[in-house]
MINU-725871 format. One record per residue: residue in one letter; x, y, z of N, C-alpha, C, CB in turn. Coordinates in nm, 4 decimals, always signed. Atoms other than C-alpha are relative to their C-alpha. Last residue first. Glycine has a CB too. Layout:
MINU-725871
<"a",<X,Y,Z>,<X,Y,Z>,<X,Y,Z>,<X,Y,Z>>
...
This chain:
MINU-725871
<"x",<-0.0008,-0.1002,+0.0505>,<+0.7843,+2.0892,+12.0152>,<-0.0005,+0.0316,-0.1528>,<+0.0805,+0.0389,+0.0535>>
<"x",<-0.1456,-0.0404,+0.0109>,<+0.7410,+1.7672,+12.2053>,<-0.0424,+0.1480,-0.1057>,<+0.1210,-0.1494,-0.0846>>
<"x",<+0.0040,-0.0085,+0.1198>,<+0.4364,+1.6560,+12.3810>,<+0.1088,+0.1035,-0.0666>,<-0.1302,+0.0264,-0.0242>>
<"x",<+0.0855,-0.0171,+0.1087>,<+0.4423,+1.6257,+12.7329>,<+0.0771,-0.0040,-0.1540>,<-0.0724,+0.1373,+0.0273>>
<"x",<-0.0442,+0.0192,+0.1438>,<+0.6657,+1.5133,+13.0242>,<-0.1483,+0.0099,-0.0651>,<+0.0898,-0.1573,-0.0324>>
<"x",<+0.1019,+0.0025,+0.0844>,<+0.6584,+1.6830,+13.3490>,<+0.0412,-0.0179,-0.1640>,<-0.0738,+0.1258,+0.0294>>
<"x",<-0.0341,-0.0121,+0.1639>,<+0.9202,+1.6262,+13.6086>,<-0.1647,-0.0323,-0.0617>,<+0.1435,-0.1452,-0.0649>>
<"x",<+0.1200,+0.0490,+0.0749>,<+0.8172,+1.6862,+13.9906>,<+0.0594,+0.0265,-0.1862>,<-0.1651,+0.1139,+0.0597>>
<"x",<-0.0529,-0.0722,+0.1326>,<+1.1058,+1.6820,+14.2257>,<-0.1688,-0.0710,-0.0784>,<+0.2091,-0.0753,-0.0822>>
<"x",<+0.0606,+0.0293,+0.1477>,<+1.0246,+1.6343,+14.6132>,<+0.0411,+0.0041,-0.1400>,<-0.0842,+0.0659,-0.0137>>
<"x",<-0.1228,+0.0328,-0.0106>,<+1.1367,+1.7897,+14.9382>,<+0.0242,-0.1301,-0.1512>,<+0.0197,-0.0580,+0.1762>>
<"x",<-0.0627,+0.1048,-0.1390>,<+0.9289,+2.0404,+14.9010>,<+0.0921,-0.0539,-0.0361>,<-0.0800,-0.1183,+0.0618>>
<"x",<+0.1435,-0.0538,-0.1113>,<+0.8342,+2.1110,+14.5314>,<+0.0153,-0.0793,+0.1291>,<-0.1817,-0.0443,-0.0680>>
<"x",<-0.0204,+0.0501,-0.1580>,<+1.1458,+2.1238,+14.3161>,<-0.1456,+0.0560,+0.0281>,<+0.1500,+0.0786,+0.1105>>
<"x",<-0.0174,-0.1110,-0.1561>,<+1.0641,+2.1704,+13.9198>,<+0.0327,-0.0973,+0.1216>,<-0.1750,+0.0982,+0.0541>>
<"x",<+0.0248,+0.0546,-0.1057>,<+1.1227,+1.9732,+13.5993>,<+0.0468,+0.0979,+0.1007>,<+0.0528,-0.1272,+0.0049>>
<"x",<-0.0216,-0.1175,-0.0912>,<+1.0163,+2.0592,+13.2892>,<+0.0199,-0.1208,+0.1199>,<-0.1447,+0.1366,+0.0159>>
<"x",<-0.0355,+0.0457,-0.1248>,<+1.0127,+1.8008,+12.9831>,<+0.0316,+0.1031,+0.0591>,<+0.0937,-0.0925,+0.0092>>
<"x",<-0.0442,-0.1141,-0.0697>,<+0.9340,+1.8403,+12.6117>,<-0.0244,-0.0584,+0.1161>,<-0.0628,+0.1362,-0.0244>>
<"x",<+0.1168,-0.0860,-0.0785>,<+0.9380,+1.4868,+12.4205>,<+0.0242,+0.1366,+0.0872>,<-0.0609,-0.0954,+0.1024>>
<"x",<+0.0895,-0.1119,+0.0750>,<+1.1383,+1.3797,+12.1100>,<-0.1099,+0.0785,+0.0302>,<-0.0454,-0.0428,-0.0898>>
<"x",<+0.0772,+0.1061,+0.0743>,<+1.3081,+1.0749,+12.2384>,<-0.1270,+0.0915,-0.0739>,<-0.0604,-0.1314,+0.1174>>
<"x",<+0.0051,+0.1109,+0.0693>,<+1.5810,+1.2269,+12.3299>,<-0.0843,-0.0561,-0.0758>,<+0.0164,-0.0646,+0.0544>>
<"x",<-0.0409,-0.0191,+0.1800>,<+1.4212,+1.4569,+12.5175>,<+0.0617,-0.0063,-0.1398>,<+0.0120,+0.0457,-0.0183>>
<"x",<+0.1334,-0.0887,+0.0504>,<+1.2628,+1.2080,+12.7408>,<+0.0495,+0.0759,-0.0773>,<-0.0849,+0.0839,+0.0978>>
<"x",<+0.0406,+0.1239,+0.0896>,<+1.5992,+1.0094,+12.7797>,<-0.1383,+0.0962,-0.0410>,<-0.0280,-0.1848,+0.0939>>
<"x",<-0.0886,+0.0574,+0.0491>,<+1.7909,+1.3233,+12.9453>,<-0.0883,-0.0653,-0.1302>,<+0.0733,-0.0899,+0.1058>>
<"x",<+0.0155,-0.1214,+0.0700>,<+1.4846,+1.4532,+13.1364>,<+0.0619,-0.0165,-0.0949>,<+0.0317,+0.1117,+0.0538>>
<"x",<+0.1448,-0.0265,+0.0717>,<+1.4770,+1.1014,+13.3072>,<+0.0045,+0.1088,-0.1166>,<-0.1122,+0.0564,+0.1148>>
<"x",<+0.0310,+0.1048,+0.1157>,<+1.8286,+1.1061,+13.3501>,<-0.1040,-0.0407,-0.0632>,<+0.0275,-0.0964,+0.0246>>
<"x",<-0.0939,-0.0256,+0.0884>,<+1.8730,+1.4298,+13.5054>,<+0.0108,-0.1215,-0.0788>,<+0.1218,+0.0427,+0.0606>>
<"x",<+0.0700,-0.1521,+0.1024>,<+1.5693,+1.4762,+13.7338>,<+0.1189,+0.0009,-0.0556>,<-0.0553,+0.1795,+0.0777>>
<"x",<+0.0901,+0.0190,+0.0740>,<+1.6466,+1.0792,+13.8331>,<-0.0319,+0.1066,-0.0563>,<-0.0862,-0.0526,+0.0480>>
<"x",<-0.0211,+0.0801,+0.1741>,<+1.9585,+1.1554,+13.9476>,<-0.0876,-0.0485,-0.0877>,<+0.0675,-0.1189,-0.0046>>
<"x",<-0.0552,-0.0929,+0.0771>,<+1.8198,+1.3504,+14.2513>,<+0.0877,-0.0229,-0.1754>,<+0.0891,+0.0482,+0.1059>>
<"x",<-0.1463,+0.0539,+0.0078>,<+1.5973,+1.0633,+14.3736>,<+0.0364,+0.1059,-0.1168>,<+0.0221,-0.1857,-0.0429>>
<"x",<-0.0666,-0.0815,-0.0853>,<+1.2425,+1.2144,+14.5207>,<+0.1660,-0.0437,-0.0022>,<-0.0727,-0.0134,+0.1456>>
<"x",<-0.0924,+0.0280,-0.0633>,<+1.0338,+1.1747,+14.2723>,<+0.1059,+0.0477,+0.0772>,<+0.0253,-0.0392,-0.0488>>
<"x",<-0.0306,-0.0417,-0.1132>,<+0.6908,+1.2601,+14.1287>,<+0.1328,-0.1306,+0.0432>,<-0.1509,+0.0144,+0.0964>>
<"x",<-0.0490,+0.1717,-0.0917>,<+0.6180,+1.1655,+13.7581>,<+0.0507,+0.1206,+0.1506>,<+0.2155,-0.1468,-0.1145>>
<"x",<-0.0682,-0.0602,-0.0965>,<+0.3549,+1.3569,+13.5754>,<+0.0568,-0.0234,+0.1223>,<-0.0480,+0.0635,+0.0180>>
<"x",<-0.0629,+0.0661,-0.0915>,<+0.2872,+1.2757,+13.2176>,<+0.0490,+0.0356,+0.1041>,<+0.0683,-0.0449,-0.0364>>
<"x",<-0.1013,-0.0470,-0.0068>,<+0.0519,+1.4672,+12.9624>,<+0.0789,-0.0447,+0.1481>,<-0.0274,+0.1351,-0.0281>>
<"x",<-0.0530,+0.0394,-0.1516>,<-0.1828,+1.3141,+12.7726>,<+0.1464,+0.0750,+0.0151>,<+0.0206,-0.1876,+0.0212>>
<"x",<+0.1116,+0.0772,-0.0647>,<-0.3534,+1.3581,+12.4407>,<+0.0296,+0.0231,+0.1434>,<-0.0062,-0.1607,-0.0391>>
<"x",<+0.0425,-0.1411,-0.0961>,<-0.0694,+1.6171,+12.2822>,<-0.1646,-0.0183,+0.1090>,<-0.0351,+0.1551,-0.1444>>
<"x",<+0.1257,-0.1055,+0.0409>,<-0.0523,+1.4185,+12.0123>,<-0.0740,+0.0907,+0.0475>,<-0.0821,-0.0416,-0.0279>>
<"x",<-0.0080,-0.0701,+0.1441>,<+0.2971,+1.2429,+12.0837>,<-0.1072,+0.1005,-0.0695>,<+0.0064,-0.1078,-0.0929>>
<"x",<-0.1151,-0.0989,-0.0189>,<+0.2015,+1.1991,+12.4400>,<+0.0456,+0.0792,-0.1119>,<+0.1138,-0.0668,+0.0443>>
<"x",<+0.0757,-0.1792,-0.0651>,<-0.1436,+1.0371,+12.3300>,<+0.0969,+0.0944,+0.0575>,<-0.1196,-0.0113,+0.1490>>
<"x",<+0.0687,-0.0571,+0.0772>,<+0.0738,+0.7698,+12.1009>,<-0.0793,+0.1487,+0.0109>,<-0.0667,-0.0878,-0.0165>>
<"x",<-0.0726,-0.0681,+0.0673>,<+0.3368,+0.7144,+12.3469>,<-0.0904,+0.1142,-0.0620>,<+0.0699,-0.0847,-0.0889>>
<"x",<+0.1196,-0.0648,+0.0370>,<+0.0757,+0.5951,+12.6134>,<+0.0994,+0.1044,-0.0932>,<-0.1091,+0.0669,+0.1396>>
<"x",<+0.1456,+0.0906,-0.0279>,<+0.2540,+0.2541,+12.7159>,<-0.1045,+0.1169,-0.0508>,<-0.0339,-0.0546,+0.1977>>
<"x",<+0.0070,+0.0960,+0.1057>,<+0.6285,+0.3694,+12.5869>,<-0.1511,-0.0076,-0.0407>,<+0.0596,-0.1419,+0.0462>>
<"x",<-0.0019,-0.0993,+0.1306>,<+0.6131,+0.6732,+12.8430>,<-0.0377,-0.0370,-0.1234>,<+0.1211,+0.0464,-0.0288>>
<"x",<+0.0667,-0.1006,+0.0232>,<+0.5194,+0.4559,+13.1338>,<-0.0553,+0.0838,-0.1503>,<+0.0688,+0.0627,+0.0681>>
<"x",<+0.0667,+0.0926,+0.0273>,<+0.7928,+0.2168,+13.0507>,<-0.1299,+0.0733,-0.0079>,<+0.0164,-0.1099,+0.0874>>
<"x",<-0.0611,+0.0937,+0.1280>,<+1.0632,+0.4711,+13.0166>,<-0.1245,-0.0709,-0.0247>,<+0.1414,-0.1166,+0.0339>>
<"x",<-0.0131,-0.1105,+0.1253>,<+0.9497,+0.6552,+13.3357>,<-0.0359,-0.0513,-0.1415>,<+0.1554,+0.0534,-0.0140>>
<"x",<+0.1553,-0.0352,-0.0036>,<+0.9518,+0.3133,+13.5162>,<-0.0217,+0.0880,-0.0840>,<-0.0575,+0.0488,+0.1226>>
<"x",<+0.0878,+0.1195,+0.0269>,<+1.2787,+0.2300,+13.3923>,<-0.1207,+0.0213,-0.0294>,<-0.0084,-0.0833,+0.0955>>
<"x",<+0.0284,+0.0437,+0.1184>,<+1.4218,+0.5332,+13.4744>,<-0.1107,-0.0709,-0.0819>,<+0.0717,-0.0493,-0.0066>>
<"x",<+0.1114,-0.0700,+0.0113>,<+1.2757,+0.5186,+13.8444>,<+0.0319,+0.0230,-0.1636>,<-0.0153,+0.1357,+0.1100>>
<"x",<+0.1263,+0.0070,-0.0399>,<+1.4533,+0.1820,+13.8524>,<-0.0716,+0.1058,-0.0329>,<-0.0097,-0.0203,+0.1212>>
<"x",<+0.0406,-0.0162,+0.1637>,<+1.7850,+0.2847,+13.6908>,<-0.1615,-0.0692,+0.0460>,<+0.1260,-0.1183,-0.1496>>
<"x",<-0.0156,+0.0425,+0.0995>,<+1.7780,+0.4846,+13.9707>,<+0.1170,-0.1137,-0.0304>,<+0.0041,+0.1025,-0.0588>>
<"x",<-0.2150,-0.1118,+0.0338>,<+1.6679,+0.5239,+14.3000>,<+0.0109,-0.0627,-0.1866>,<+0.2500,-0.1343,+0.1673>>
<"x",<-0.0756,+0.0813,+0.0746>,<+1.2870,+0.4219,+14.3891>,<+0.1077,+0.0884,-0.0286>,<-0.0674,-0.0598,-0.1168>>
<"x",<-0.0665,+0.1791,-0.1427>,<+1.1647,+0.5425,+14.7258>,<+0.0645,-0.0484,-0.1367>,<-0.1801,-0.1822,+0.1063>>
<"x",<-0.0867,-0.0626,-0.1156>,<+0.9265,+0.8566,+14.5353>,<+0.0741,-0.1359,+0.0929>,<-0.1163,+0.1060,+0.1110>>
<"x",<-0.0541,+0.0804,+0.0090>,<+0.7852,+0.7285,+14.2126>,<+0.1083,-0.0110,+0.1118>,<+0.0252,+0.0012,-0.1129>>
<"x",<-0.0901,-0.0573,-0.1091>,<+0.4560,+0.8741,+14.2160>,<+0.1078,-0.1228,-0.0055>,<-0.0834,+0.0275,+0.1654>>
<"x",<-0.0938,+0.1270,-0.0085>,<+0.3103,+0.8452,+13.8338>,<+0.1139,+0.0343,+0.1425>,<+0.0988,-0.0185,-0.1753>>
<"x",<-0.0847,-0.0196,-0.1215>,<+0.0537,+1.0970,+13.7797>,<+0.0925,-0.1232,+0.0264>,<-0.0922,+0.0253,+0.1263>>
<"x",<-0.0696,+0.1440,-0.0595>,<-0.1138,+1.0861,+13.4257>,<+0.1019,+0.0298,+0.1206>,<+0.0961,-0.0842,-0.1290>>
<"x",<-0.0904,+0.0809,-0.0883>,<-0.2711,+1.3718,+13.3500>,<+0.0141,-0.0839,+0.0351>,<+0.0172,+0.0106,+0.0687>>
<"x",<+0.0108,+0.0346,-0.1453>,<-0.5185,+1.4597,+13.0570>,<+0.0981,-0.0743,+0.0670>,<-0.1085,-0.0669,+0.0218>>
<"x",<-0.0739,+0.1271,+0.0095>,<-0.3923,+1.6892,+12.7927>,<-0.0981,-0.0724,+0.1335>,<+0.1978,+0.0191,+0.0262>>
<"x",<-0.0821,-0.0124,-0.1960>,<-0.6452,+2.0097,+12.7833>,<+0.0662,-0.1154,-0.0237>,<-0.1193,-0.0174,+0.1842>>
<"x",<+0.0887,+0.0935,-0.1125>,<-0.7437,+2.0285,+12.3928>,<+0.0793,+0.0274,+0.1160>,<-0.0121,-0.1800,-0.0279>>
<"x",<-0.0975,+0.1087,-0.0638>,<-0.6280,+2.3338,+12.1903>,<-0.0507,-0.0639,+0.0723>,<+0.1049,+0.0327,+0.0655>>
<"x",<-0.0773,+0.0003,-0.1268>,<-0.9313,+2.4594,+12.0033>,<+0.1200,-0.0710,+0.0909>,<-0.0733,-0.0096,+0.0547>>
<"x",<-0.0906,-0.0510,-0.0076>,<-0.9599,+2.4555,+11.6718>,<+0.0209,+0.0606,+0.1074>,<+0.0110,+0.0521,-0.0796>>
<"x",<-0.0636,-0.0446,-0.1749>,<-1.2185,+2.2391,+11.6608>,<+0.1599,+0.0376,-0.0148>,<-0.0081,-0.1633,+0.1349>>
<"x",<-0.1427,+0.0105,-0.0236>,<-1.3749,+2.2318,+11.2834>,<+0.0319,+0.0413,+0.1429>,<+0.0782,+0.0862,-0.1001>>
């Protein structure tokens, strides 16, 4: 029996130059394409952008949809992290 927690593996997704409903979109589409290993704690999603409405509508639709989501500033940057929901 493995009763160890697995490591997720990252998915990086730079989305820096798109504005929204574009970096949405992407997000969205992304998220759809590896639901299954998000939901199971397989993968864990990590979008880089630099459009300030995107760390509020992204984060928005992600937990919504039943996933946990952080999002920090780094530089001039925003890094949202979507994983596996709670």
């Amino acid at each position: 029996m493995d009763s160890e927690p697995k490591t997720p593996q990252v998915l990086e997704f730079d989305i820096r130059g798109q504005i929204c409903p574009a970096s949405l979109l992407i997000a969205l589409k992304e998220m759809n394409s590896c639901k299954d290993q998000l939901r199971n704690g397989e993968v864990q999603l990590v979008i880089k952008t630099d459009n300030r409405d995107a760390t509020i509508t992204i984060p928005d639709a992600v937990e919504n949809m039943g996933y946990a989501v952080n999002v920090q500033r780094v530089d001039d940057y925003y890094v949202i992290v979507v994983e596996q929901g709670h």
